[in-house]
C-alpha positions as CSV (number, residue, x, y, z in Angstrom):
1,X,0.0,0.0,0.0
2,X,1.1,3.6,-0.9
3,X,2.0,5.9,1.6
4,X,-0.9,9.0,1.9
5,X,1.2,12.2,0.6
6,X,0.7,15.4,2.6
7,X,1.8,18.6,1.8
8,X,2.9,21.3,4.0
9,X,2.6,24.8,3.8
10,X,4.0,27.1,5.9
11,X,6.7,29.8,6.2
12,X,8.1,29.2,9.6
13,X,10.7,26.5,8.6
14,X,10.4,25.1,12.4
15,X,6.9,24.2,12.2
16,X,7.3,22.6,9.1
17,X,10.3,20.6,10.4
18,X,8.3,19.8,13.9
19,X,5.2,18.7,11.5
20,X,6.8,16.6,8.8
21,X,8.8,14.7,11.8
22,X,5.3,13.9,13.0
23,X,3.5,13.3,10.2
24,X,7.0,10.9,8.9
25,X,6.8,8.8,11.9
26,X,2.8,8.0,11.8
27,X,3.8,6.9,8.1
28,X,2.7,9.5,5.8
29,X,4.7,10.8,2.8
30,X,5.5,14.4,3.4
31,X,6.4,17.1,1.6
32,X,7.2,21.5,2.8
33,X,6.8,24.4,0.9
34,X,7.6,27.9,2.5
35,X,5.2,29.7,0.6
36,X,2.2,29.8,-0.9
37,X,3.5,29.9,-4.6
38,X,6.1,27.3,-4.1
39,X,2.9,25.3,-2.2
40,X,0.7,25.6,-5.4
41,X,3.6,24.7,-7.6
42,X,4.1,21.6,-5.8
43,X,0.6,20.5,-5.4
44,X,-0.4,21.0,-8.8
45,X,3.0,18.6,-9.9
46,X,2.6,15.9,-7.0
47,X,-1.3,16.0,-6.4
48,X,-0.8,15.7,-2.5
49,X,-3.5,13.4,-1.1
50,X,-4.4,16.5,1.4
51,X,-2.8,19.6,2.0
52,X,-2.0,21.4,5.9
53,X,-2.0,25.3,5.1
54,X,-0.7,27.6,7.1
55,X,-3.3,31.2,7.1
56,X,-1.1,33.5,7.7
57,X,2.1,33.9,5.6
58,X,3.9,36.9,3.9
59,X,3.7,36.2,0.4
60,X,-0.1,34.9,0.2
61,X,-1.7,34.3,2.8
62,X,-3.9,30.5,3.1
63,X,-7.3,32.0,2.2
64,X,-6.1,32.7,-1.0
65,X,-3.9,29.7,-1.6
66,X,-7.0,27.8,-1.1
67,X,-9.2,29.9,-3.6
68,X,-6.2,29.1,-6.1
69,X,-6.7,25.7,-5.6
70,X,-10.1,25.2,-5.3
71,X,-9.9,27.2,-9.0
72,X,-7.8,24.6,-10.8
73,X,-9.7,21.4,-11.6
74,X,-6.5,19.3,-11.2
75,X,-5.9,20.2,-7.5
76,X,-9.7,21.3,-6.6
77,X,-10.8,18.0,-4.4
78,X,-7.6,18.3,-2.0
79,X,-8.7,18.4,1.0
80,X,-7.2,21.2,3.1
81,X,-6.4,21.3,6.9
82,X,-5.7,25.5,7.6
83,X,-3.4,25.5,10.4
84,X,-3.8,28.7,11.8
85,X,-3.1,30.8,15.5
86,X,-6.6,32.5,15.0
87,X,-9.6,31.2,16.5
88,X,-11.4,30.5,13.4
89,X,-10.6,30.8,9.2
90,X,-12.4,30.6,5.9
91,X,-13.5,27.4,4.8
92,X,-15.4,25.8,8.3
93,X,-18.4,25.5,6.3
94,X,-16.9,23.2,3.6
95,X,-16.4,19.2,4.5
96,X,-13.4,19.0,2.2
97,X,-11.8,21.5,4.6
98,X,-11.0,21.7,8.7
99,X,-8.8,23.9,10.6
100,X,-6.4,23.4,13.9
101,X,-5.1,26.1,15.8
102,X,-1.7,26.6,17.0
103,X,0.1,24.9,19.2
104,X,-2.0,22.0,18.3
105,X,-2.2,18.9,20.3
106,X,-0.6,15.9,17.7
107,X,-4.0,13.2,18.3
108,X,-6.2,16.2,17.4
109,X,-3.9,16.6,14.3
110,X,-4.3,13.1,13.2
111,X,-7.7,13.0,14.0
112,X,-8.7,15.7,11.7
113,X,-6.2,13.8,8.7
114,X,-8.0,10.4,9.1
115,X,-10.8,12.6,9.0
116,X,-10.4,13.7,5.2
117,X,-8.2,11.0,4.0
């Protein structure tokens, strides 16, 4: 069986490190971008089976990485976890998409992966 291939966007290189560690050792195929151009790039070349998204980040922030790909049929049906330090983002309303605020505890993490994949 294929590993599950997550992609994680986010522009502090020490949560991505912390997360992919995490994600590595439950068995998942991960992959870091440190922004959200690089992150589209790479989602749209290795179709990610879901996608953690930082909201805030200098160059754009998630909202709109999310509108990009919810805009391109090829990466459209990702599902999205927004990992965010706010108390709520943009998307709660859609079931392909859940958020977890920072510092989040690692079984609500995986909880909310098994959720969408």
């Amino acid at each position: 069986m294929d590993k599950k291939k997550i992609l994680i966007i986010d522009d502090e290189k020490d949560t991505l490190m912390l997360m992919k560690v995490r994600l590595t050792t439950m068995g998942y195929s991960v992959t870091m971008a440190q922004s959200g151009q690089a992150g589209l790039a790479i989602a749209k070349s290795q179709l990610p089976d879901l996608i953690i998204l930082d909201v805030l980040m200098p160059d754009m922030n998630g909202s709109e990485v999310e509108h990009r790909l919810k805009d391109d049929p090829e990466t459209e049906n990702i599902p999205v976890i927004f990992s965010t330090c706010l108390a709520r983002c943009d998307g709660d309303n859609d079931k392909n998409t859940l958020h977890i605020t920072k510092p989040y505890e690692v079984d609500e993490l995986m909880g909310k992966i098994e959720q969408l994949i």
